[in-house]
SEVEXKOL-113580 format. One record per atom (N, C-alpha, C): residue number from 0; x, z, y. Coordinates in pm, whole numbers, plus 50000, padded with zeros to 5 digits. Atoms other than C-alpha are relative to their C-alpha. Example, Ala and Ser with C-alpha at 12.3 -4.5 7.8 and 13.67 -1.06 7.14 Angstrom:
BEGIN
[site 0,[50089,50000,49881]];
[site 0,[51230,50780,49550]];
[site 0,[50090,50000,50120]];
[site 1,[49918,49994,49881]];
[site 1,[51367,50714,49894]];
[site 1,[49923,50073,50109]];
***
This chain:
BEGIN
[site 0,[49966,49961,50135]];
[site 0,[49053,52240,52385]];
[site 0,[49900,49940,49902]];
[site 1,[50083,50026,50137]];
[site 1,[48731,52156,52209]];
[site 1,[49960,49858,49994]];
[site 2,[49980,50178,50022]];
[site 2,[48729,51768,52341]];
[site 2,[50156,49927,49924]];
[site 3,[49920,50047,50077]];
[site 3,[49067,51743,52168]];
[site 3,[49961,50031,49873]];
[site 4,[50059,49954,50113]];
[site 4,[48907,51894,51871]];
[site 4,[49922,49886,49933]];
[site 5,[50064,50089,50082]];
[site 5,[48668,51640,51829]];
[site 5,[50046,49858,50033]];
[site 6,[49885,50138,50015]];
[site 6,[48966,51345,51939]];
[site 6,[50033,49995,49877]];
[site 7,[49963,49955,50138]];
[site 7,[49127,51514,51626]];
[site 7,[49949,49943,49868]];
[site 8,[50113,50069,50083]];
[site 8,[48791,51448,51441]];
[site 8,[50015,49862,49983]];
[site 9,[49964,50169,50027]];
[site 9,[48826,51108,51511]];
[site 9,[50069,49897,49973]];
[site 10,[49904,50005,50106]];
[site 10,[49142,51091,51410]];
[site 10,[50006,49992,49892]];
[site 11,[50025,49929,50116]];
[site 11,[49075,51236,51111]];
[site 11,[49914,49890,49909]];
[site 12,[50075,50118,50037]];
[site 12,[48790,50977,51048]];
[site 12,[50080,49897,49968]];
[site 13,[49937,50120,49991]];
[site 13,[49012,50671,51098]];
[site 13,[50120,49989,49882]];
[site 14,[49904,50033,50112]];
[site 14,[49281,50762,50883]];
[site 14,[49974,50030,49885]];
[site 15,[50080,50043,50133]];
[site 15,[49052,50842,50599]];
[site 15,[49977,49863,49950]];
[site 16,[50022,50191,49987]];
[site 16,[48921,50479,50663]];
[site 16,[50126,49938,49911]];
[site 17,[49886,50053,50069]];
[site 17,[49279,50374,50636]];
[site 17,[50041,50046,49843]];
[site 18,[49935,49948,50150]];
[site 18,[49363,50558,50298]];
[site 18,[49902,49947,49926]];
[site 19,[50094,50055,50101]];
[site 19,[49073,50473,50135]];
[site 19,[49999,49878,49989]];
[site 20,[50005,50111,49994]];
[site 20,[49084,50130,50216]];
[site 20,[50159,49959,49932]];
[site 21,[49855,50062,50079]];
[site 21,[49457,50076,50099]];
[site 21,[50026,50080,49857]];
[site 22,[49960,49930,50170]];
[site 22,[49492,50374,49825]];
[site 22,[49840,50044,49973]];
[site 23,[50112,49902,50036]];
[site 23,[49141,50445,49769]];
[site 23,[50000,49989,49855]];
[site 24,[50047,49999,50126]];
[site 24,[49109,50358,49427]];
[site 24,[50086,50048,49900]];
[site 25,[49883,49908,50030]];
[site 25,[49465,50526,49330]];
[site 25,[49958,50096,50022]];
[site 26,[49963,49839,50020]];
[site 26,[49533,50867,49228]];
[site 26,[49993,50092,50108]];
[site 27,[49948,49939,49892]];
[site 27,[49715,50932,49540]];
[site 27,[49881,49982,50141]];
[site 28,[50104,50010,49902]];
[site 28,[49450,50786,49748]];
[site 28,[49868,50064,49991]];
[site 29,[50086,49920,50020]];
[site 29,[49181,50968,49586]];
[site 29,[50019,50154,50063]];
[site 30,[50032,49867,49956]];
[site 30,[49303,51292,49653]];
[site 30,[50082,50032,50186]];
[site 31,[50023,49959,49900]];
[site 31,[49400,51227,49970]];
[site 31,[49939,50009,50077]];
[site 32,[50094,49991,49956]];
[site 32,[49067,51149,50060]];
[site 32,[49945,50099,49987]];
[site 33,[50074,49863,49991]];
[site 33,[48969,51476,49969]];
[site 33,[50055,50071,50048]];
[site 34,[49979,49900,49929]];
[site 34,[49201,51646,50149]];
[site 34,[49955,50004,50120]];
[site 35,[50027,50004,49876]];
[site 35,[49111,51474,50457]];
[site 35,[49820,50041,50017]];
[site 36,[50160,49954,49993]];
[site 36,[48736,51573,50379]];
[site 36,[50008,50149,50016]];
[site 37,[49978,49877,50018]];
[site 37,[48828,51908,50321]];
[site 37,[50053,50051,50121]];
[site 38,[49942,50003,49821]];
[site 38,[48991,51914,50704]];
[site 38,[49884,49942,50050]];
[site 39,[50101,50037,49922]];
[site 39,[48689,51744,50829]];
[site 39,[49914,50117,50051]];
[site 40,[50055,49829,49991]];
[site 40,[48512,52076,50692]];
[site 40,[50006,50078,50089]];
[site 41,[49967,49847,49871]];
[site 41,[48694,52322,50873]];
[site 41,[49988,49924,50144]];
[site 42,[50020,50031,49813]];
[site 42,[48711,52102,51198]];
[site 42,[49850,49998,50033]];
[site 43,[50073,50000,49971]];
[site 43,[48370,52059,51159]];
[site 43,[49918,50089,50046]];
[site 44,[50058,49896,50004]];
[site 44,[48279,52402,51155]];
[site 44,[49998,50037,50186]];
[site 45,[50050,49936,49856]];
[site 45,[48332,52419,51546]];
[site 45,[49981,49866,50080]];
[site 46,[50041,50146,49938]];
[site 46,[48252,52034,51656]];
[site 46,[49880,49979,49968]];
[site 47,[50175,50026,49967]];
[site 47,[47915,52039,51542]];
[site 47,[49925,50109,50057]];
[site 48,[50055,49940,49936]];
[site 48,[47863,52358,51732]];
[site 48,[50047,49998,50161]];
[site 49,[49901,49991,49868]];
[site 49,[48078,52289,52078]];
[site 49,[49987,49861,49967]];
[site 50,[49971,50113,49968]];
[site 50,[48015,51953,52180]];
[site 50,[50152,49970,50092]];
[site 51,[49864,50091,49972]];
[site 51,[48329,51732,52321]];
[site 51,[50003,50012,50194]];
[site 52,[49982,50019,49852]];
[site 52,[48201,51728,52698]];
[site 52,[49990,50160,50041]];
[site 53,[50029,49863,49935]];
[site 53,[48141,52148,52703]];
[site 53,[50076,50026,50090]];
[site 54,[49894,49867,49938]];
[site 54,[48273,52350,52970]];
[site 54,[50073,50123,49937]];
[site 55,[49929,49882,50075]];
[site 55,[48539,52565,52873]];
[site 55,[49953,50105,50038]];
[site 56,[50049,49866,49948]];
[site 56,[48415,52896,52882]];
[site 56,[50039,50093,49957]];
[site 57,[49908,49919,50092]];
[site 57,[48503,53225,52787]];
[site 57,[49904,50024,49866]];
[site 58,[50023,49982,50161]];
[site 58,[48273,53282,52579]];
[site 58,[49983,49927,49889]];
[site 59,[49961,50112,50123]];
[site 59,[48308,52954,52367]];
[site 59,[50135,49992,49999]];
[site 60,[49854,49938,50066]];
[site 60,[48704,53063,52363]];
[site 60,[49979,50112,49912]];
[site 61,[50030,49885,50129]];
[site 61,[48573,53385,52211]];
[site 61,[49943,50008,49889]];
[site 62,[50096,50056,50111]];
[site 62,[48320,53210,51973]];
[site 62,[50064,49940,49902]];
[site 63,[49939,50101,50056]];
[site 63,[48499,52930,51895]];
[site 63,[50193,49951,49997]];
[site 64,[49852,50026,49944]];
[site 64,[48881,52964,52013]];
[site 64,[50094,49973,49875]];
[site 65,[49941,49960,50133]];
[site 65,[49033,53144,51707]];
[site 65,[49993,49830,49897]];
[site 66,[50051,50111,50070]];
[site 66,[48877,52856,51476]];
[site 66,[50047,49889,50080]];
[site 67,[49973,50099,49906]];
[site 67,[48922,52592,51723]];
[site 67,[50194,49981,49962]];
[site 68,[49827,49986,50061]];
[site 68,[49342,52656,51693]];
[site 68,[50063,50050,49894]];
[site 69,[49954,50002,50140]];
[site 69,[49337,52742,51329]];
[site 69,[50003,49890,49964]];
[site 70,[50050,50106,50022]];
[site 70,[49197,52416,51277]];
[site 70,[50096,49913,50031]];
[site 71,[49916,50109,49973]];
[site 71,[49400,52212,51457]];
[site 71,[50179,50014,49967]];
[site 72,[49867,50009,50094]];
[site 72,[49744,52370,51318]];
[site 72,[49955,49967,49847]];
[site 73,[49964,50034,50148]];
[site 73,[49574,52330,50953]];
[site 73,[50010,49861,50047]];
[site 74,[49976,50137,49987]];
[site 74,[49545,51958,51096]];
[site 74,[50126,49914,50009]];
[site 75,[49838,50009,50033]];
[site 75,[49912,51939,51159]];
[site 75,[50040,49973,49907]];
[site 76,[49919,49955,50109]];
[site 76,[50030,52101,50875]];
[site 76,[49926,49875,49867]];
[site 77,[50059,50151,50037]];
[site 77,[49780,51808,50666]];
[site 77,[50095,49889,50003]];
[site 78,[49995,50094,49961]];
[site 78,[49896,51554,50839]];
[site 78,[50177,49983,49966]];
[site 79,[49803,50003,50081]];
[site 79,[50315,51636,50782]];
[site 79,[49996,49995,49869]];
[site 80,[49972,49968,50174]];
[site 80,[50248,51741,50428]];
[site 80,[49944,49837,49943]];
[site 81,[50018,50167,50035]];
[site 81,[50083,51362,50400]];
[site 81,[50060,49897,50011]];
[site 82,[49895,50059,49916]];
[site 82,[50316,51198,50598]];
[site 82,[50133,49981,49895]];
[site 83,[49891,49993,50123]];
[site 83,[50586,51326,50321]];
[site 83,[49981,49917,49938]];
[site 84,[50022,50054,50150]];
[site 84,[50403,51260,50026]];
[site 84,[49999,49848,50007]];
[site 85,[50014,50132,50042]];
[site 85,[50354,50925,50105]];
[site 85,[50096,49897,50073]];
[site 86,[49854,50072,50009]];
[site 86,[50704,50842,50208]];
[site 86,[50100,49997,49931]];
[site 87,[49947,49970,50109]];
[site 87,[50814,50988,49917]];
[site 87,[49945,49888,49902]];
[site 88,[50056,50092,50121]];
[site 88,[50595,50779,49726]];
[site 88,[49984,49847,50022]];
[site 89,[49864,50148,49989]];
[site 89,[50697,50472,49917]];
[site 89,[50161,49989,49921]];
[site 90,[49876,49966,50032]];
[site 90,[51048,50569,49820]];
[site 90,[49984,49945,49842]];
[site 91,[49996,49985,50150]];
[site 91,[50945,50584,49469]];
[site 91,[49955,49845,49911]];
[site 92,[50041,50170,50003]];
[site 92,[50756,50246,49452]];
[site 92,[50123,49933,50012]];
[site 93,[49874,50075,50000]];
[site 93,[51034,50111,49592]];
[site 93,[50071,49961,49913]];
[site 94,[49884,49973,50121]];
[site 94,[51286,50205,49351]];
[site 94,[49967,49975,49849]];
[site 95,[50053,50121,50104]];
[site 95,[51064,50087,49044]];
[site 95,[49986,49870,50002]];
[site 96,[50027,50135,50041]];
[site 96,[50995,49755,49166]];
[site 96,[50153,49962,50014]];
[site 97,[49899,50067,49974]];
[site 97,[51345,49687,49220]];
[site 97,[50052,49906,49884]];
[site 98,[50020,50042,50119]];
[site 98,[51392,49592,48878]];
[site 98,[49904,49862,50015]];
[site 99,[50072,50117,49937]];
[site 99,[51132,49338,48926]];
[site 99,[50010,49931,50072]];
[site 100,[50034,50080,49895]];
[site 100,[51225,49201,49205]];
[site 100,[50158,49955,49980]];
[site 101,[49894,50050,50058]];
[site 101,[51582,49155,49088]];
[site 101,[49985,49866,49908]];
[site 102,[50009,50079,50099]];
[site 102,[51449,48977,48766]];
[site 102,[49903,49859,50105]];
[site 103,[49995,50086,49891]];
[site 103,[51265,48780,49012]];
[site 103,[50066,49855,50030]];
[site 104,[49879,50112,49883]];
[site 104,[51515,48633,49209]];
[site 104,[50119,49966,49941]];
[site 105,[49916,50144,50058]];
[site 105,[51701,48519,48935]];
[site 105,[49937,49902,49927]];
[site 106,[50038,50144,50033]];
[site 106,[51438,48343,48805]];
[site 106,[50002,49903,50098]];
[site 107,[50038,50085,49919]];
[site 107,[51385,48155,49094]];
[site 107,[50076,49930,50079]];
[site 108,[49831,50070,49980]];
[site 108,[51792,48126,49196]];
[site 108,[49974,49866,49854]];
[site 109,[49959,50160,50061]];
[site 109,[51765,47899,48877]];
[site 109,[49897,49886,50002]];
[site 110,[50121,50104,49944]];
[site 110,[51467,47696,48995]];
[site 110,[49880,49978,49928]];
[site 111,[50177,49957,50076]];
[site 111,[51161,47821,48844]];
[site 111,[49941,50053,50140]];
[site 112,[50149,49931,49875]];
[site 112,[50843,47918,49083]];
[site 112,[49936,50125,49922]];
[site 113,[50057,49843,50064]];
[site 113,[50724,48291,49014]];
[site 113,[49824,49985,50100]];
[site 114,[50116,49968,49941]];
[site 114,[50348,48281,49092]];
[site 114,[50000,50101,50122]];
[site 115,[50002,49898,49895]];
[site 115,[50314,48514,49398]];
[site 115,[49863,50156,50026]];
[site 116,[50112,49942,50037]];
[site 116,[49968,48635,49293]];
[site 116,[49970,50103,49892]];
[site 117,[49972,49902,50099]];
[site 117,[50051,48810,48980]];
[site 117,[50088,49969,49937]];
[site 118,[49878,49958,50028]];
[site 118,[50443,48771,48914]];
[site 118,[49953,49952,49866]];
[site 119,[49992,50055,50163]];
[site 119,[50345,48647,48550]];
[site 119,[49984,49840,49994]];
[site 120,[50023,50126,49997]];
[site 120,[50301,48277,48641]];
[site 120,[50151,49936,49991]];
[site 121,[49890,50013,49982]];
[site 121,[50640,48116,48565]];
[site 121,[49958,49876,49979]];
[site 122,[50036,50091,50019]];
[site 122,[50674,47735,48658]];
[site 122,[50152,49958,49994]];
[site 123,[49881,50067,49955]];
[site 123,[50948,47468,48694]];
[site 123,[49966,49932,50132]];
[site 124,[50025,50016,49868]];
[site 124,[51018,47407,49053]];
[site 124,[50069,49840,50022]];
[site 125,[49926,50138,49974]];
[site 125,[51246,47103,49002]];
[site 125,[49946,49909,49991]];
[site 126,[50110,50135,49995]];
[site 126,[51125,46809,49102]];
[site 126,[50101,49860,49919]];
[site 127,[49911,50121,50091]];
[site 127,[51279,46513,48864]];
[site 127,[49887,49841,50038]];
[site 128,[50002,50096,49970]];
[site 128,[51267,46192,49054]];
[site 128,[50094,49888,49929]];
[site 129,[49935,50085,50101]];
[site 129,[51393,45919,48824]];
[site 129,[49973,49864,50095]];
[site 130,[49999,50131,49967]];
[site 130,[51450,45605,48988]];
[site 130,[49952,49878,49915]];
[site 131,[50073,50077,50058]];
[site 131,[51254,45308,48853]];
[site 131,[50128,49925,49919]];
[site 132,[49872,50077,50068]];
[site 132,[51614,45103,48768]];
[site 132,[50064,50134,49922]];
[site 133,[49879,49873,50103]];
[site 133,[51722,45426,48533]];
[site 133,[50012,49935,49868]];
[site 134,[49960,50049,50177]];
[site 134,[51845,45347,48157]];
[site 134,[49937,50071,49977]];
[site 135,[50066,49933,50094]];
[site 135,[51654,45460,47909]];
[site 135,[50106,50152,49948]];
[site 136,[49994,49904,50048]];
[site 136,[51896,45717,47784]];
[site 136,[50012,50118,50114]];
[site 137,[50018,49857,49854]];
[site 137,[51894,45914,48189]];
[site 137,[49870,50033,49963]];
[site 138,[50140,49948,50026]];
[site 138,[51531,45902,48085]];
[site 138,[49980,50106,49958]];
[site 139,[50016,49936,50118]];
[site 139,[51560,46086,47780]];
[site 139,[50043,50102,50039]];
[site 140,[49943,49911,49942]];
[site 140,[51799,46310,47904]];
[site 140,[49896,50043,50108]];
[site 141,[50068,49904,49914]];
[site 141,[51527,46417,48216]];
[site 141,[49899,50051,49906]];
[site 142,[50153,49990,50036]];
[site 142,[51223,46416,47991]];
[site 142,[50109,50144,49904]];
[site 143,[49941,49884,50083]];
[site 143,[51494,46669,47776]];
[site 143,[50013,50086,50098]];
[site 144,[49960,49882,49911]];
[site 144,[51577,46893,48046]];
[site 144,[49849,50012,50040]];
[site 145,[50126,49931,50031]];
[site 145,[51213,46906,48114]];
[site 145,[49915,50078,49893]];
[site 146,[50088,49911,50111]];
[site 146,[51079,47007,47785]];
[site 146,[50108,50099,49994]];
[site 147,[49926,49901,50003]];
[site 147,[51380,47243,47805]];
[site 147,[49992,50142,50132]];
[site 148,[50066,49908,49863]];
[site 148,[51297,47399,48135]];
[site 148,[49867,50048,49960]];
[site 149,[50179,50001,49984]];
[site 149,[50923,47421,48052]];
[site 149,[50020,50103,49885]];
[site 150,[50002,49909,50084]];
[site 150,[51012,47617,47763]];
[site 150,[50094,50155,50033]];
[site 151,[49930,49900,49931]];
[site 151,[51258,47835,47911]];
[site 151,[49861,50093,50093]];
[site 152,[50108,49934,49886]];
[site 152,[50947,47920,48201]];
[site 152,[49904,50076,49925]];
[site 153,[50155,49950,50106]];
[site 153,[50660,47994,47894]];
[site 153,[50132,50116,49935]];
[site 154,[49943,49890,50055]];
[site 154,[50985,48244,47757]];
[site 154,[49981,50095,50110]];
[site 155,[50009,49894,49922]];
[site 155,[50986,48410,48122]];
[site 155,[49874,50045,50057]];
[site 156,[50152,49989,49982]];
[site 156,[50631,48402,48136]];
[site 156,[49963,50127,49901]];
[site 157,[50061,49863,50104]];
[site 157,[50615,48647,47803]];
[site 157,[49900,49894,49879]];
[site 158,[50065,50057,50092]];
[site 158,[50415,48370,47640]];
[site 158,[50084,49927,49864]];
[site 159,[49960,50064,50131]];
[site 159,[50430,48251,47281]];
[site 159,[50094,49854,50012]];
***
């Protein structure tokens, strides 16, 4: 019982790690770092007194039992209620960027390049190969559909 206790713990450790490292600097990641601190607490309260290799005994079931299996249902109940929230709040992400990711993919159906790094980079993707024997007025006509494209990209860019 009390070497799963401090498995638990180490559990507990790791997926702090993980949250903090992906949402730490979010809202949501902030406070779920404190919940998982706040569960460390109570587990800690019988893992730093009952080491991991003890013999079960009775009287560290009678010391430590109670606590020992409060602990690990509040760890549960944590761990579902987190589990939700942050499939809910996948869900929710989701369903905002969609919008975005629509507008997207029609810029880029008409052959513009969307930066990938921060979605505000809008280029022209078409490559205009002009054959050396072209007339002057195919010229004109590409060098027009370029300054026409290029301006179109600085409109889906947001820039002046």
């Amino acid at each position: 019982m009390f070497q799963s206790l401090h498995a638990l713990g180490d559990l507990l450790q790791r997926q702090r790690t993980e949250i903090e490292s992906t949402l730490g600097h979010r809202a949501m990641g902030v406070a779920a770092c404190e919940v998982l601190d706040e569960l460390a607490a109570v587990i800690a309260t019988v893992t730093d007194k009952v080491p991991a290799a003890a013999p079960i005994t009775r009287t560290g079931i009678m010391q430590y039992g109670d606590r020992a299996i409060a602990a690990m249902k509040l760890a549960q109940n944590v761990f579902d209620k987190l589990d939700e929230i942050l499939k809910q709040g996948g869900a929710d992400v989701y369903q905002r960027r969609q919008p975005q990711i629509r507008l997207i993919d029609r810029i880029e159906s008409e052959g513009y390049a969307v930066d990938s790094s921060d979605f505000t980079t809008v280029s022209d993707a078409k490559v205009y190969a002009a054959p050396d024997n072209c007339d002057a007025a195919a010229r004109i006509q590409l060098d027009a559909e370029k300054i026409t494209r290029a301006e179109q990209a600085r409109v889906y860019q947001g820039s002046p």
